[in-house]
N, C-alpha and C positions, 0 to 999 in steps of 0.2 A: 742979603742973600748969601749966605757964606760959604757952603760947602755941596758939593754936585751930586748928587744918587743916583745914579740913575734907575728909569722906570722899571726893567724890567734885566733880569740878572741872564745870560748865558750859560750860566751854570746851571746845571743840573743838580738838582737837590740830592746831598748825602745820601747814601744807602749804606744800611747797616751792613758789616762785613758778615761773609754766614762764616756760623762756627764750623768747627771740625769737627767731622761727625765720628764720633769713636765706633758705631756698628753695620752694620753690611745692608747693603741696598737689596729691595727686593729683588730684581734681576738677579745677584750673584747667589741668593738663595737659590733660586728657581735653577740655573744652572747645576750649583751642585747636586739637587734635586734630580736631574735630569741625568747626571752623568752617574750617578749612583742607582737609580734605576737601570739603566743601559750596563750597567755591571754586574747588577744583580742578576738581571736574565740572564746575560751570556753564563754566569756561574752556575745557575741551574739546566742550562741547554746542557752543557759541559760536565756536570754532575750526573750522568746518566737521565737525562730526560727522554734521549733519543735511543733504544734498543736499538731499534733497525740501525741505526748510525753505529752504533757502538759494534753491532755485528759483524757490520761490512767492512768497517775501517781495521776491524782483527784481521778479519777475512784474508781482507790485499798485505796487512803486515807478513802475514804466515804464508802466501802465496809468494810475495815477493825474498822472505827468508830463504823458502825451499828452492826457487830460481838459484840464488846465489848459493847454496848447499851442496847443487848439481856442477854451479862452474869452479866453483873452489872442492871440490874433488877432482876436476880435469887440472885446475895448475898445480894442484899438493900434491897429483898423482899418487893418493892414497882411496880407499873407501869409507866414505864419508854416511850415516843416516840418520835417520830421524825418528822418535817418538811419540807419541802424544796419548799425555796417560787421565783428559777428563779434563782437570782443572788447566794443565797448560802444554807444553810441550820443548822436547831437549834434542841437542843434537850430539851426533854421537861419532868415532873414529872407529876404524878394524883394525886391531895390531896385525903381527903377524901373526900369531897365533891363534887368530879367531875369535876374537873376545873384544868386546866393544866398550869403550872406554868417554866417560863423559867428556865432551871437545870444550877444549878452554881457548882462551888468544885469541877469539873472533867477537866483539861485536855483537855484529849482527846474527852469529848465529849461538849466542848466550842460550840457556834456558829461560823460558818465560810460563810466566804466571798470569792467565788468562785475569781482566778486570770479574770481580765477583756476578754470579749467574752466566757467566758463557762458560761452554764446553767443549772438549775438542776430540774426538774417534776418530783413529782409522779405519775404513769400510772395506776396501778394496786394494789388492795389488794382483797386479798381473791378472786382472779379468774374474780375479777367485776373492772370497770375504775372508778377512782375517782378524787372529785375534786381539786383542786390545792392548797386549802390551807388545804387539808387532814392529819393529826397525825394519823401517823402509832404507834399500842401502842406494847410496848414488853411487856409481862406479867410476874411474879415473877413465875409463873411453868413452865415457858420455853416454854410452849404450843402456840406458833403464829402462826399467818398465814402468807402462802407466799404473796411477795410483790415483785413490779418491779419500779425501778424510773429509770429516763435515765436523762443521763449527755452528754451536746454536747456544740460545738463549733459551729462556722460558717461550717465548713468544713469536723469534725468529729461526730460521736454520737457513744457512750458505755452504755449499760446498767446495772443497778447493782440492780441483785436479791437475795431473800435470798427464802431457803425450810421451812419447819415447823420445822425442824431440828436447824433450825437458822446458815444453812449453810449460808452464805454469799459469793458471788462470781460476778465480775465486767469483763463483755466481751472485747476480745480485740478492739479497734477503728475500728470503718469501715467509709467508706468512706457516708455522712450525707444524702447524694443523695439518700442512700437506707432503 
């Protein structure tokens, strides 16, 4: 009897090594799939999908410009106005001599160029209709008059007024029909 084997081995029978997979598992497909859809909307939300959105978000820009128009003519202590000639609207200084000069060094009160289909008229100051290429002035005492311009689209219209108070405030969209 020479040499001992035993019956039955401990070991666990070999397994082949797995190769290395050189291409991408279904999951990480599916993902990037996923993450490139969820990109694509947001790019077409964001591309103009949403008028009423794109109305409104002008609307509070131009609301919130004019605010700031009224209080930086009380610290420049100059007169200060505003424009709006259809496609967007500018802001403007009074020299001394009466004559109103496009305002540079601000920001936030640059000229701007409405995104394409919105529009921008002055309706109203001081209670009377005015004409289109109207300067509304802000004065260094704070003391203005109420004013009304309306911003619209093919499909929506917002209006943006302000109090004597120099409250400034831009209506939700309604539908342009009305």
């Amino acid at each position: 009897m020479g040499s001992l084997i035993p019956a039955c081995s401990h070991r666990a029978p070999a397994r082949p090594r797995p190769v290395a997979s050189s291409g991408f598992t279904l999951l990480e497909i599916l993902v990037v799939l996923v993450i490139l859809g969820v990109t694509a909307g947001l790019v077409v939300v964001n591309l103009g999908g949403d008028e009423r959105g794109t109305t409104e978000r002008e609307a509070r820009r131009l609301a919130g410009a004019l605010e700031h128009a009224a209080a930086a003519a009380q610290w420049r202590s100059e007169t200060l106005g505003v424009s709006a000639d259809g496609d967007g609207y500018r802001f403007w200084r009074r020299t001394a001599d009466d004559r109103w000069l496009p305002l540079s060094g601000d920001d936030a009160l640059a000229s701007r160029r409405l995104p394409n289909g919105l529009r921008v008229v002055p309706l109203a100051y001081a209670g009377a209709p005015v004409p289109p290429d109207a300067i509304f002035p802000f004065r260094p005492s704070g003391r203005n008059e109420p004013y009304t311009l309306a911003l619209s689209s093919p499909a929506w219209k917002s209006f943006i007024s302000a109090d004597p108070l120099n409250r400034v405030g831009a209506t939700p969209a309604t539908p342009a029909s009305h």
